[in-house]
C-alpha positions as CSV (number, residue, x, y, z in Angstrom):
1,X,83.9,83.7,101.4
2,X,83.2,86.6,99.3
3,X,86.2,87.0,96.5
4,X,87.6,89.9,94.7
5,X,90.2,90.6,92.0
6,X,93.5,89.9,91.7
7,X,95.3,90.1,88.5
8,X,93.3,87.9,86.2
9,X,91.8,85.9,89.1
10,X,89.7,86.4,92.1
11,X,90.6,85.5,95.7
12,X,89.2,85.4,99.0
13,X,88.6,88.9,100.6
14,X,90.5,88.3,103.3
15,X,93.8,86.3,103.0
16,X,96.7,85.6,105.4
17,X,99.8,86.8,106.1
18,X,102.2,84.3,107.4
19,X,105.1,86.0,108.9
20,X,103.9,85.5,112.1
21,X,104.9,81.8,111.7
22,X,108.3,81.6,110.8
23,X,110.3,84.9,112.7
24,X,110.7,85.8,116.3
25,X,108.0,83.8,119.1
26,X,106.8,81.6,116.0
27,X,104.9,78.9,117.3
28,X,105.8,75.0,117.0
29,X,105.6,73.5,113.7
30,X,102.2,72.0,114.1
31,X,100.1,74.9,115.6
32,X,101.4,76.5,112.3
33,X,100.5,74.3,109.8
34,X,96.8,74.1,111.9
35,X,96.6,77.7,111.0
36,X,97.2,77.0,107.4
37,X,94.5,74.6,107.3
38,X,91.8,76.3,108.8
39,X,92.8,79.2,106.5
40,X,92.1,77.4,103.8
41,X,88.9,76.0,105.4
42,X,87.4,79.2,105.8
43,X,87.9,80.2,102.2
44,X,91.2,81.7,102.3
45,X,93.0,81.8,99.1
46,X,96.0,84.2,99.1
47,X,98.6,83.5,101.5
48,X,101.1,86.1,101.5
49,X,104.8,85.6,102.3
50,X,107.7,86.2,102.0
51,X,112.1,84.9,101.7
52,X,112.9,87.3,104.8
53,X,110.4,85.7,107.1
54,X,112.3,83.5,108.9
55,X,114.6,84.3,112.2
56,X,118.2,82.5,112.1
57,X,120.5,83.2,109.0
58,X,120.7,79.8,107.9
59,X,117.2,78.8,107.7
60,X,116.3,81.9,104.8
61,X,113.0,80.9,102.8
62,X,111.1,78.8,105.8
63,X,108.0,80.4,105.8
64,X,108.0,79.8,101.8
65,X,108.7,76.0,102.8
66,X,106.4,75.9,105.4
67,X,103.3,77.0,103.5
68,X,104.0,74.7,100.7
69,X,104.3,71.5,102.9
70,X,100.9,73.0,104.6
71,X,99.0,73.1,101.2
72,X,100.7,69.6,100.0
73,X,99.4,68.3,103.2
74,X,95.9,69.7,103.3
75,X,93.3,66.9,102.4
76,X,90.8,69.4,100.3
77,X,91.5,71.4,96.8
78,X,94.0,73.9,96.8
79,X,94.2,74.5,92.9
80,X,92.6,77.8,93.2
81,X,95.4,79.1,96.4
82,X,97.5,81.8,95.4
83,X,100.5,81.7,97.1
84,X,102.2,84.8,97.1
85,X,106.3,85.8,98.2
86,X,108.8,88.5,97.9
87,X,112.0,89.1,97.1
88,X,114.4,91.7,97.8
89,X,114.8,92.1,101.9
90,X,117.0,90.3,103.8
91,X,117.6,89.2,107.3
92,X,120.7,88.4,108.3
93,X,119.5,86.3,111.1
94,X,120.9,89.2,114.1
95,X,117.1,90.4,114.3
96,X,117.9,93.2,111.5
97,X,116.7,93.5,107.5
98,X,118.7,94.8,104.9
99,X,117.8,95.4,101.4
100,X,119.2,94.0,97.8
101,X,117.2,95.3,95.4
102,X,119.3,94.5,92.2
103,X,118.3,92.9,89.2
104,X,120.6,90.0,89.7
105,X,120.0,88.9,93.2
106,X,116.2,89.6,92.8
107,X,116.3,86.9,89.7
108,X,118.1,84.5,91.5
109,X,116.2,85.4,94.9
110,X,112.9,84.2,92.9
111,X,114.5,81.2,91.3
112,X,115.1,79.9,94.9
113,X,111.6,80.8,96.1
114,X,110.6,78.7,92.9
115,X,112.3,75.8,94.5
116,X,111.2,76.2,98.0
117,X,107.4,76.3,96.7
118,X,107.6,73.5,94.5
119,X,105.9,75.3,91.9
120,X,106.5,76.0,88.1
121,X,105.6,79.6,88.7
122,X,104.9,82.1,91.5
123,X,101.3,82.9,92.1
124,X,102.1,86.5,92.8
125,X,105.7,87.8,93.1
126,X,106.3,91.3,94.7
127,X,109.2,93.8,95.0
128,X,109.7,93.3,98.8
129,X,111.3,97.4,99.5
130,X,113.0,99.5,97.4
131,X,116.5,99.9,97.8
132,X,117.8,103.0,97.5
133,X,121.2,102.2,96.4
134,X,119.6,100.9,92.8
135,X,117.6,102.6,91.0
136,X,113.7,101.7,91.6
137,X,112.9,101.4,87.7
138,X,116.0,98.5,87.6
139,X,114.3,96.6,90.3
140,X,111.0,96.3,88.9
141,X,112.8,95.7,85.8
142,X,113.8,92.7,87.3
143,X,110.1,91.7,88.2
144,X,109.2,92.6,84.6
145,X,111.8,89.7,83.1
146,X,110.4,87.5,85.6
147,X,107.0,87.7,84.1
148,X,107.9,87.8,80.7
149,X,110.2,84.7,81.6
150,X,106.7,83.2,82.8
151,X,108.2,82.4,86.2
152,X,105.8,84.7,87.8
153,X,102.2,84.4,87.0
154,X,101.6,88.0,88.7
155,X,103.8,91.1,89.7
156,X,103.4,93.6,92.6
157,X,104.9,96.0,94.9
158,X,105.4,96.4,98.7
159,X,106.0,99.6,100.6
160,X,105.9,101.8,98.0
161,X,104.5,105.4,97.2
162,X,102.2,107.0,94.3
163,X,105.2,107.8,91.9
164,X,106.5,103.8,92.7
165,X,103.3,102.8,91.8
166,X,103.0,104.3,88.6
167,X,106.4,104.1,87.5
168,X,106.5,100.5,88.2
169,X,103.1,99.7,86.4
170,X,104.5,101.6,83.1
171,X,107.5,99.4,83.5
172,X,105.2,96.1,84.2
173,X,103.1,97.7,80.8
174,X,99.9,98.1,82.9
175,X,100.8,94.5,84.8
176,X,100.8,96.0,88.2
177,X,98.0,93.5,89.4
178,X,98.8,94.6,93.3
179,X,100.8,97.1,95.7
180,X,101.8,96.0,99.3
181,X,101.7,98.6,101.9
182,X,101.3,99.0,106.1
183,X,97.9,100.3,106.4
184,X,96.0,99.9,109.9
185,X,93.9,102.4,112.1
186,X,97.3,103.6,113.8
187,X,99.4,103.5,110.4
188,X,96.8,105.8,108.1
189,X,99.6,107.5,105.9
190,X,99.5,104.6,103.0
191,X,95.5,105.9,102.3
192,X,96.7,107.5,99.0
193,X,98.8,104.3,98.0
194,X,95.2,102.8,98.7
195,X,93.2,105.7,96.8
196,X,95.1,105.4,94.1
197,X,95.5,101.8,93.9
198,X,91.1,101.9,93.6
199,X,91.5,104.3,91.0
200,X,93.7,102.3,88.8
201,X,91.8,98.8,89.5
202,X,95.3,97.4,91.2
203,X,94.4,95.0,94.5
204,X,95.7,96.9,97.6
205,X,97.0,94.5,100.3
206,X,97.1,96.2,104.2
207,X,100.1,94.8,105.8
208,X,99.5,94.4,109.8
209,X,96.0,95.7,109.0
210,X,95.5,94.8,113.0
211,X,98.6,96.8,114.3
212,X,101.5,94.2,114.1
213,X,101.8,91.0,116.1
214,X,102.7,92.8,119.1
215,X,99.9,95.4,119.2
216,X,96.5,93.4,116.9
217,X,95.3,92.1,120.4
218,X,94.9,95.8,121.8
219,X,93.3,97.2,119.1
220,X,90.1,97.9,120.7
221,X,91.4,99.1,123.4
222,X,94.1,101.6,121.9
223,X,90.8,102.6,119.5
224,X,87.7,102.9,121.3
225,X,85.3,103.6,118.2
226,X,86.4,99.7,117.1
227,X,85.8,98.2,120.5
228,X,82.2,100.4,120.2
229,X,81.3,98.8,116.8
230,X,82.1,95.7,117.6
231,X,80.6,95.5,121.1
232,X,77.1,96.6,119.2
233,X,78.0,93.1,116.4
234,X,78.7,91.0,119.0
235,X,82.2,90.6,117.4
236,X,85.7,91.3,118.1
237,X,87.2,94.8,117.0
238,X,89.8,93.2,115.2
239,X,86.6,92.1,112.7
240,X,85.4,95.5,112.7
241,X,88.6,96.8,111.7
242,X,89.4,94.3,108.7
243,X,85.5,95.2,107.5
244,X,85.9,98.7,107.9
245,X,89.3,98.3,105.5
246,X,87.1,96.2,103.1
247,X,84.8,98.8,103.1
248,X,86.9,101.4,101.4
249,X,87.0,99.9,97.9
250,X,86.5,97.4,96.2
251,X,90.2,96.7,95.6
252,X,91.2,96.4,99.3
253,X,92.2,92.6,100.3
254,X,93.9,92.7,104.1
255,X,96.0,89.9,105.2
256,X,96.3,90.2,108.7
257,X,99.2,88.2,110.2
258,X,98.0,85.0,112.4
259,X,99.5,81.7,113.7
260,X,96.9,80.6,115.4
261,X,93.5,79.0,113.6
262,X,91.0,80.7,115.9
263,X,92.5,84.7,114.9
264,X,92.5,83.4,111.4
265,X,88.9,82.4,111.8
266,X,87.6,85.2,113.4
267,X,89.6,87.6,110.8
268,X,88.0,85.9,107.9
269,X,84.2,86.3,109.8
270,X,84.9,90.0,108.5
271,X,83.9,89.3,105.4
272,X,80.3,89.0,105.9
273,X,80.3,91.6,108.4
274,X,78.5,94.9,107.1
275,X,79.0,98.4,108.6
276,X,76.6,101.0,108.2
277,X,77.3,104.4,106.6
278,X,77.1,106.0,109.8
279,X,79.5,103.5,111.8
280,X,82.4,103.6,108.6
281,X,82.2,107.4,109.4
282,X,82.8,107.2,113.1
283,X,85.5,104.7,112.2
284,X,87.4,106.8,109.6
285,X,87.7,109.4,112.2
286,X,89.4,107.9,114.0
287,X,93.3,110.1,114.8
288,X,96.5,107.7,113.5
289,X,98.3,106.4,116.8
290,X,94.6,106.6,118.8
């Protein structure tokens, strides 16, 4: 698969997001870790997830455990898989998230994910949501002494906004390596998170880049110009969509959700699909919510 940047390393262009796995309607155990592996046999490298995914309140961390008994029990290399987590939302295990985004519970929030991934240091650790009861400088704070500390071998952000993202890379001193944020043909409002992500050379990661779990199925038929585009490919408008994101710099990497390994297969195709100049256009006019 073609790679891009990422920090100091380069990673598949398209990577997986995991949640899908471990929270509400999660598949069984083995259909899962199926997924994983033909992730990583398509050239996936960056598997994004996260302490919150999970659904009952005493099993917190088991999509963080899951992936790293998937890449233990792959038979191929996984040195160059960057597994990346988050810290700082919460799920109670009633269906609900809350938010702790203190220094304290963020450090010791990590030093669990540490254990659960049976590594030395995080691939990539990210600032799951500010909190507005702390202050968002003492948060990333916290993700700064985590890097120093050498716990973390990269920091990011999640659902933040322009002034987030430059506060927090003066705190990281220029660190930043990646911000986090819902971007999708019916979620458009994170496109100057994204522009100026591409203007400062930090990766920008679409969350449900197909529309969420409940919604990436439909996509072609909610957005007409995608199911167009992809019925001239010969490909699924859920390919058309990731390429199109691709397509609008360099610095885009979309990890679309997926727990099963024929979507996780046909998201990484996207890659080597090309759009012409004139198709991106009828694409990016698309109206937020169809």
């Amino acid at each position: 698969m073609q790679t891009r940047n990422l920090g100091e390393v380069q990673v598949g262009a398209i990577g997986l997001g995991a949640m899908p796995m471990s929270i509400e309607g999660r598949p069984d155990e083995r259909r899962s870790v199926a997924t994983i592996h033909a992730a990583l046999e398509a050239g996936v490298t960056l598997i994004d997830t996260a302490d919150a995914y999970h659904r009952d309140a005493n099993e917190v961390g088991h999509n963080e455990s899951l992936i790293a008994r998937a890449v233990a029990e792959y038979g191929g290399d996984t040195s160059d898989v960057l597994i990346a987590t988050k810290g700082g939302h919460l799920r109670p295990g009633d269906g609900s998230w809350t938010l702790n985004g203190s220094p304290e519970y963020l450090k010791k929030a990590c030093d669990a994910s540490l254990e659960r991934l049976g590594v030395e240091a995080i691939g990539l650790y990210q600032f799951h949501r500010p909190d507005p009861r702390v202050p968002y400088a003492e948060s990333v704070g916290a993700i700064r002494d985590l890097l120093d500390a050498g716990k973390i071998r990269f920091a990011g952000i999640s659902n933040a906004d322009p002034d987030q993202i430059r506060l927090a890379n003066e705190i990281l001193g220029g660190r930043l390596v990646s911000v986090q944020n819902q971007f999708s043909p019916a979620f458009r409002s994170s496109e100057r998170e994204l522009e100026l992500c591409a203007e400062l050379g930090i990766a920008f990661l679409p969350w449900s880049p197909l529309g969420g779990i409940a919604q990436a199925g439909e996509l072609g038929s909610r957005f007409a110009a995608f199911a167009d585009v992809a019925q001239a490919h010969g490909v699924s408008p859920q390919q058309v969509c990731l390429a199109w994101m691709l397509a609008k710099a360099p610095v885009v990497i979309p990890i679309p959700g997926s727990s099963r390994p024929e979507t996780i297969r046909d998201s990484v195709a996207a890659a080597e699909l090309t759009l012409s100049a004139e198709e991106l256009s009828r694409l990016d006019a698309v109206a937020s919510g169809g």
